[in-house]
N, C-alpha and C positions, 0 to 999 in steps of 0.2 A: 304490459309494456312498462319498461322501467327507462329513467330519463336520467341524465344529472344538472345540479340547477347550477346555478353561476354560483354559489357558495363550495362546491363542492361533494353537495349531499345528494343521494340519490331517492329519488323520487320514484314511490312504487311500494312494492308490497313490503312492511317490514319483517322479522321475525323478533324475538323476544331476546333475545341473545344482545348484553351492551358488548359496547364495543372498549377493546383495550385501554385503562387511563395511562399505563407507557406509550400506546401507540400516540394517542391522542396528545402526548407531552413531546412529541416528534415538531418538530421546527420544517414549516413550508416543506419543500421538497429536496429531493435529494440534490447534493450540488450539481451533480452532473449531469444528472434528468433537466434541472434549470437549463443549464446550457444547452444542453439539445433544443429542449425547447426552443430557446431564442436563436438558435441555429437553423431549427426549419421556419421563425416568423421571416429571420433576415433571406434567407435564400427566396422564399413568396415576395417579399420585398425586391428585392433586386436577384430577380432570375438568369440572368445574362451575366450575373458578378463570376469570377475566376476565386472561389474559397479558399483559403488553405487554413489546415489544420493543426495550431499548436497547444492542444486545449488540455484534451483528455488525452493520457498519456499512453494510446493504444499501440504498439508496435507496427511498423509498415511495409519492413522487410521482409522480401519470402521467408520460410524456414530452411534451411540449407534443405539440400538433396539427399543426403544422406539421413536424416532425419527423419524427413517426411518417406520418404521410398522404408527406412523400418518399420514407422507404422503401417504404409498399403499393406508390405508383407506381410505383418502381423495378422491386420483385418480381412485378407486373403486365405491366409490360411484357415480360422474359421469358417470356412468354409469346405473343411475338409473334415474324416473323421480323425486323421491324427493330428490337426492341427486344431480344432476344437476346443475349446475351455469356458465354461460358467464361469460362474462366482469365483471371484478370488479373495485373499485374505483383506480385510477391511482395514488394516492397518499398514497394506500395502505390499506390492512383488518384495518378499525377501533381496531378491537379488539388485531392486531398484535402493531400497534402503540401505545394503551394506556401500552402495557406490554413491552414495549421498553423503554416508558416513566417513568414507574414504576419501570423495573428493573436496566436500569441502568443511569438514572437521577432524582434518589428521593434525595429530599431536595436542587436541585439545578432550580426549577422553568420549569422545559420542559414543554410541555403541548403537547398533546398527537396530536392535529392539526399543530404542528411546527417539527412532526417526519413525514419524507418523504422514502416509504420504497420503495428499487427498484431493481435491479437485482447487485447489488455490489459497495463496491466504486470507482472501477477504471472510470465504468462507470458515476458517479455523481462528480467525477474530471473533466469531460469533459461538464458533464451538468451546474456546478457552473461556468465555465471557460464564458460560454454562457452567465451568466448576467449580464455581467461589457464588457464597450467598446474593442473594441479592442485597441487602445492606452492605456487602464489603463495599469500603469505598476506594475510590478512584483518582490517578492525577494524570493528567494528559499535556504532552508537551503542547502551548501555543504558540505559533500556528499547530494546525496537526493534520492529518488525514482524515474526514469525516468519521470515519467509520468504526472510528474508535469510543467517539462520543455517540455517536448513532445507538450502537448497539448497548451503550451501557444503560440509554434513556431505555429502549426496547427495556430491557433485562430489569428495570426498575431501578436501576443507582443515581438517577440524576436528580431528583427532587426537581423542585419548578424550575422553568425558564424566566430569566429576570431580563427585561428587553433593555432597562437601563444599563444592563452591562451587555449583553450578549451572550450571559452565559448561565450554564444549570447552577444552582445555587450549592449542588450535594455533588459537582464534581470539582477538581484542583486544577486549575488552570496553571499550569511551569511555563510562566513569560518564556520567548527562549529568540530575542532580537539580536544584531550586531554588538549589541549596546556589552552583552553577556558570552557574546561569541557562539551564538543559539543555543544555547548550552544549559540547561535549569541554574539557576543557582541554589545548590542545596544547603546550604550554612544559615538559610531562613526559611525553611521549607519544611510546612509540619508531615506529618506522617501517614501515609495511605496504609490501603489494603495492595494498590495494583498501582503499580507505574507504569504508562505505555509509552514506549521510546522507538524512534522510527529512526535508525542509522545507517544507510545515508538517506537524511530525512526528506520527506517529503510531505510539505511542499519547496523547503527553503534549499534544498541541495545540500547541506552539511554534515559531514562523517563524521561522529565523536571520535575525537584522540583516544589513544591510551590512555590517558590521563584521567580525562573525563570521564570514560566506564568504568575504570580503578573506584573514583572517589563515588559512584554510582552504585557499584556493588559493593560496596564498603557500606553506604549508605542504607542500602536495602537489608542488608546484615546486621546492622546496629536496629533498625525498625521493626525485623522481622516482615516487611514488604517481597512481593514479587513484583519481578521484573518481566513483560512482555515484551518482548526485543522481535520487534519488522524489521529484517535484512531484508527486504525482496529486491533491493537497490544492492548491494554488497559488490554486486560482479563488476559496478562499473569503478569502481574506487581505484586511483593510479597511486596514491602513496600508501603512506604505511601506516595508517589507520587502521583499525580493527576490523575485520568483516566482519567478524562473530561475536557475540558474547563473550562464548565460551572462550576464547584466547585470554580472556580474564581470570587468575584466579580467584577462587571462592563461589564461582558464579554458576555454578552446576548447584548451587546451596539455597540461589534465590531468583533464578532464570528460566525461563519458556522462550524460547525461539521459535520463529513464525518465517517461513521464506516462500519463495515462488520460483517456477518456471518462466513467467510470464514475462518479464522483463527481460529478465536472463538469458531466455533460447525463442523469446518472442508466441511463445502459448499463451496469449491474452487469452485468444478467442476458444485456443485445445484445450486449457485448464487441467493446471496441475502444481503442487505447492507439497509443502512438508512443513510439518512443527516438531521442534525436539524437546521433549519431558525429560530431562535426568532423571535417574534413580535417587538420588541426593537428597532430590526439593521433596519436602513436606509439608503436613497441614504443622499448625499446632499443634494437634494433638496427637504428630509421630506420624499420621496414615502415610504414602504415599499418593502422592498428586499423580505420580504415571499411571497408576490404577484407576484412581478414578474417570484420567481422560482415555484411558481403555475404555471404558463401559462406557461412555458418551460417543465415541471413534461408530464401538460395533451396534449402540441402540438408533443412530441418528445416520447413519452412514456406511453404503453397501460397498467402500472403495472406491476408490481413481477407478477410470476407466483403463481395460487392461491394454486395448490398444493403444490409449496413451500413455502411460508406462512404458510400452515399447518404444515408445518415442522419446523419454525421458532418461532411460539408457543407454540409448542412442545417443543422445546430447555428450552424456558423462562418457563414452566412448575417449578417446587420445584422439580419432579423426572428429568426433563432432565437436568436442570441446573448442579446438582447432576451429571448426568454422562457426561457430558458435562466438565464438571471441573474434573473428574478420566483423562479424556484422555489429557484436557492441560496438568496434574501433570505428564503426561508420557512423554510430551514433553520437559519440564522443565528439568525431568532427563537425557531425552537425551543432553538437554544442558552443564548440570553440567557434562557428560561424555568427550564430546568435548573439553568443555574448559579445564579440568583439563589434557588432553592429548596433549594441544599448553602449555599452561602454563609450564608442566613439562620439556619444551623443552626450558625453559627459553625466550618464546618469549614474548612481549605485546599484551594480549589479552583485550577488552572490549567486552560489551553486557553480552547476554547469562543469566543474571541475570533477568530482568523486560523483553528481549523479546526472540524469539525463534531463534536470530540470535548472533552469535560471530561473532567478528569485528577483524580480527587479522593483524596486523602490519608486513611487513616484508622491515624495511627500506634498502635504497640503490637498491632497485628491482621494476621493472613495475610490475603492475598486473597481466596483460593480458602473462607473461613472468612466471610469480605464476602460476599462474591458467594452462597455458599449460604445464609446467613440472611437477606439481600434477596431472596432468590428465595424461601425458603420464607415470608415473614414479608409480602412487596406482592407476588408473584407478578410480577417484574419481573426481566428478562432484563440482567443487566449485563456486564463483563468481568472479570473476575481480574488484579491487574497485574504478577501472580508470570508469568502467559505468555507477557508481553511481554522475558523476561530477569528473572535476580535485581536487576534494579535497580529491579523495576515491585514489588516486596513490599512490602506494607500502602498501597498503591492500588488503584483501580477505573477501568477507563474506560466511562464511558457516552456513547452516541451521540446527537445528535439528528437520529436519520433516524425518521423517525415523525407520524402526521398530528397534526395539532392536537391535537386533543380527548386523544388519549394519552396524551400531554406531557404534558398539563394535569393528567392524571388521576395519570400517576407521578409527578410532583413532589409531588401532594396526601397519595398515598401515602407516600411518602419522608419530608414534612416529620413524618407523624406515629408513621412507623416509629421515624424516628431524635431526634426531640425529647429 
């Protein structure tokens, strides 16, 4: 019989095998396991409450018709002998890649063999992380997406945790507040091995200009750094910000691009994403970097699933694109409902514009202090911005993944929480 005690540890037979000192250099839990967490003490709490959900930013709208009915087809026809197929290429349906490359990297050089499709980006965050040393080092925008610090403590680059700051001592923290226009300031910013950049970020909402991935890639060029660039937000951007990297020139020279499905065509839970390697980018010492994350692709990973593929050319279809874009505009909306219900409350809101998240400010207050008086007070699932890195303290992010009616219904709550 094996038990686990209140510390954590499990009680029972041991074996002789230690356990990992990156794992063990891992901070409490994951951010978003927290929250569930406290989402099923509060429901046991008040079982009768009416929830709504703007926390974790899971998609809630069907996937159009056309979408989903190519994948049954697909998975149907498996079941035939001429519609039958095993294994497929590990780097992805040819025919999914060249329509990846075409829809959304035309006229910025992709080539449809440097599109690597897989089951999402959180997972090719951890696959890129795999082919650079373990000592290279690291800088991460703050706030940031976990899981970018996550995985680099995993992989060994963080050195300790300093509780005094909040942060690993061996990774770069890039402030990136109002104050900067969330934006690094790089004209005092020493020199990594990896910069990881989330545009349209997340958690703050903000699409870097032109400008700022000019002076970014310019930057990474003078350093000899690589650039990790998360678009998985790109689709929702209304101006004329950058989606890509690559619309930068020089940035096939010092860039990795990381994107998803999931946001985009709402495949949170289908899982499906892409990373693009130029031919360009090298090591130091001349190799090419696409090779190496070849051999990582086919040692670690048997492919997307092929039925989801069928779904994910479906998407890139001229009719699923189409509804594919009805249902961001519906998210969009939701956005513009949320913020103009913080807003009206005369708080400082960001985001919510270019991506599906509002960034809301509430200074002089923890987050983690936010987020549990809105939950115990509208019964209303937010973020903490203390999660996102000590740069997210005394903010919230709230999502607008959620139908109508909820929206409407937390904002209503909200205006009269916080009056």
């Amino acid at each position: 019989m094996v038990s686990t005690s209140q510390n954590g540890r499990r009680v029972g037979h041991g074996t002789k095998v230690s356990r990992s000192v990156n794992m063990e250099n891992l901070q409490n839990g994951y951010l978003f396991s927290e929250i569930s967490m406290r989402e099923l003490e509060h429901i046991q709490k008040h079982p009768n409450s009416k929830l709504i959900k703007l926390g974790i930013g899971d998609t809630t709208e069907p996937i159009p018709d056309i979408i989903s009915s190519a994948m049954a087809e697909y998975a149907h026809a498996l079941s035939t002998i001429s519609g039958y197929r095993g294994y497929g290429a590990e780097q992805g349906n040819m025919a999914l890649r060249k329509a990846i490359a075409q829809t959304f990297y035309r006229d910025t050089g992709v080539k449809a063999n440097e599109v690597f499709v897989s089951d999402g980006a959180q997972c090719d965050i951890s696959r890129v992380q795999m082919l650079l040393a373990p000592n290279a080092t690291v800088a991460v925008q703050d706030p940031s997406f976990p899981a970018y610090i996550d995985s680099s403590v995993i992989i060994g680059r963080s050195g300790n945790f300093k509780e005094e700051t909040g942060k690993y001592e061996k990774i770069l923290y890039l402030n990136c507040g109002p104050e900067n226009h969330f934006f690094p300031d790089l004209s005092n910013t020493p020199r990594t091995d990896i910069i990881f950049l989330c545009s349209p970020n997340n958690p703050t909402g903000h699409a870097a200009s032109r400008l700022q991935l000019e002076q970014l890639v310019e930057f990474a060029k003078a350093n000899g750094s690589i650039i990790i660039h998360d678009s998985a937000y790109a689709a929702y951007i209304t101006d004329d910000s950058p989606r890509s990297i690559f619309e930068i020139p020089g940035s096939r020279e010092v860039a990795i691009e990381i994107s998803s499905f999931s946001k985009f065509a709402g495949f949170t839970g289908v899982r499906l994403g892409w990373t693009v390697v130029p031919e360009e980018l090298l090591y130091s010492n001349g190799f090419p970097v696409i090779m190496d994350y070849n051999r990582i692709v086919c040692t670690c990973f048997n492919g997307a699933s092929s039925i989801v593929q069928a779904g994910g050319l479906a998407c890139l279809s001229s009719d699923g694109y189409l509804a594919i874009n009805a249902v961001l505009d519906y998210y969009k909306e939701n956005a513009k409902i949320i913020m103009n219900a913080f807003t009206s409350l005369g708080l400082k809101v960001y985001g919510g514009k270019n991506a599906p998240y509002i960034w809301v400010q509430f200074p002089g207050s923890r987050s983690w202090d936010v987020f549990n008086e809105i939950l115990e007070k509208t019964h209303i699932i937010t973020v903490p911005g203390k999660g996102f890195g000590p740069g997210g303290e005394g903010y919230i992010r709230v999502s607008a993944y959620g139908n109508r009616e909820s929206v409407i219904e937390a904002s209503s709550r909200l205006k009269t929480f916080l009056k």
